[in-house]
C-alpha positions in Angstrom: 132.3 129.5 101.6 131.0 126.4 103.6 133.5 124.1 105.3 133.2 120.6 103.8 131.6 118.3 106.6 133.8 115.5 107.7 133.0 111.9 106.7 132.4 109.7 110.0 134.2 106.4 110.3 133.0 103.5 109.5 130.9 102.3 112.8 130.4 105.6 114.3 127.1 107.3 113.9 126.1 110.8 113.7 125.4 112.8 116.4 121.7 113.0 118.0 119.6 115.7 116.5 119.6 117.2 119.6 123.1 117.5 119.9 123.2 119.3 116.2 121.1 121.6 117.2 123.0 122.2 120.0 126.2 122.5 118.5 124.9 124.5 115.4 123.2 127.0 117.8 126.3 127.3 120.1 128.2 128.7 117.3 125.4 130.7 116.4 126.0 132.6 119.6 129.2 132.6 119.5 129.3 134.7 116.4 126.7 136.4 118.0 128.8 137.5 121.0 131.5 138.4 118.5 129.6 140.8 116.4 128.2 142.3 119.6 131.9 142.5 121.0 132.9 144.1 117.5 130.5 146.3 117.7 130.9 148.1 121.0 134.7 148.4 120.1 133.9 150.0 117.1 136.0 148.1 115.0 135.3 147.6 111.6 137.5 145.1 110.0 136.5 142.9 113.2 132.8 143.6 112.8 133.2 142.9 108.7 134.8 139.3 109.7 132.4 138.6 112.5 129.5 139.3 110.6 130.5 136.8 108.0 131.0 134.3 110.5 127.8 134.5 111.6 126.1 134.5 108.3 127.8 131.5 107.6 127.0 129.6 111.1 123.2 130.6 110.8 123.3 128.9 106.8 124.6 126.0 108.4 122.1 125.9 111.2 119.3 126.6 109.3 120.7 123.7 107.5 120.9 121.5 110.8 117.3 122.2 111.2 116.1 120.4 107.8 118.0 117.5 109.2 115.3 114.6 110.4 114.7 115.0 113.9 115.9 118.7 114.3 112.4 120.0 114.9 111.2 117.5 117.2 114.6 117.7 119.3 113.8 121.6 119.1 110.5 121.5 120.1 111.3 118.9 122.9 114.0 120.8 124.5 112.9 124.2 126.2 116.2 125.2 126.9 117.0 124.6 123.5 113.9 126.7 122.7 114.8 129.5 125.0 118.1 129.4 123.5 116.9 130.1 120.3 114.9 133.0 121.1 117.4 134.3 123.1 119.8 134.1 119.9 116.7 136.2 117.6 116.3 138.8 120.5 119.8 139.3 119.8 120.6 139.0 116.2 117.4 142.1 116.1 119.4 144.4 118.8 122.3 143.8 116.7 120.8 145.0 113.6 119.1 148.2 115.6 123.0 149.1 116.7 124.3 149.0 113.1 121.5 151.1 112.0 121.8 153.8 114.4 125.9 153.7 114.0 125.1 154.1 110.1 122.7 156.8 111.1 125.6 158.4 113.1 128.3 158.1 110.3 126.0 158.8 107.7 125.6 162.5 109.7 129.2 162.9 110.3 129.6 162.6 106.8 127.7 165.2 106.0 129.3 167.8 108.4 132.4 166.7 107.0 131.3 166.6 103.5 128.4 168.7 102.8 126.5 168.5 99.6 128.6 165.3 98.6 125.6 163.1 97.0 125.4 159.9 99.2 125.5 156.2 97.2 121.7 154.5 96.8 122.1 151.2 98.3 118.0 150.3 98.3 115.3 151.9 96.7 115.1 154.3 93.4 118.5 155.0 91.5 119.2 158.9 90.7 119.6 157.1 87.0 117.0 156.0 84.8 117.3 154.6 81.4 
């Protein structure tokens, strides 16, 4: 669910596009941090919650970056830039810890529980029809 964007008063203009992008992509990493903090804890419910924070803040920068001037403010800034990679590099070691702690559950599981058939989540269902 999306938080409703507040109307500016009359007179006051939006902020630059550089300043979006800033501010989009500064939450961006904030949620970043936060799923990376969530993670080393091993905590769950914190991870679950941080992770849908960030899903949300990279829709809504994504969304900054269709704005007019978002590219050229992007590609104008190398910090900005260098930010932004920085951000990818990081989302990607995320995702490579979550699938080696699934990898580690997932065999702990099975020591636990042997022969216990395991849920498809992707690929071909055990049931045709």
């Amino acid at each position: 669910m999306h938080a409703s964007r507040p109307m500016l008063p009359p007179g006051q203009t939006a902020a630059s596009p550089e300043a979006a992008v800033a501010q989009g992509l500064a939450r961006v990493e904030t949620q970043l941090d936060a799923v990376g903090q969530a993670l080393i804890a091993g905590d769950g419910p914190a991870l679950q919650a941080a992770s849908g924070a960030l899903r949300e803040a990279s829709t809504d920068f994504s969304h900054c970056l269709a704005a007019p001037g978002a590219h050229q403010a992007l590609a104008a800034d190398p910090s900005l830039k260098a930010r932004v990679r920085r951000a990818g590099t990081a989302l990607g070691q995320h995702r490579t810890q979550l699938a080696r702690r699934a990898a580690v559950v997932d065999r702990s599981l099975e020591a636990l529980m042997p022969g216990v058939p395991k849920p498809v989540t992707y690929g071909a269902s055990l049931f045709t029809g």
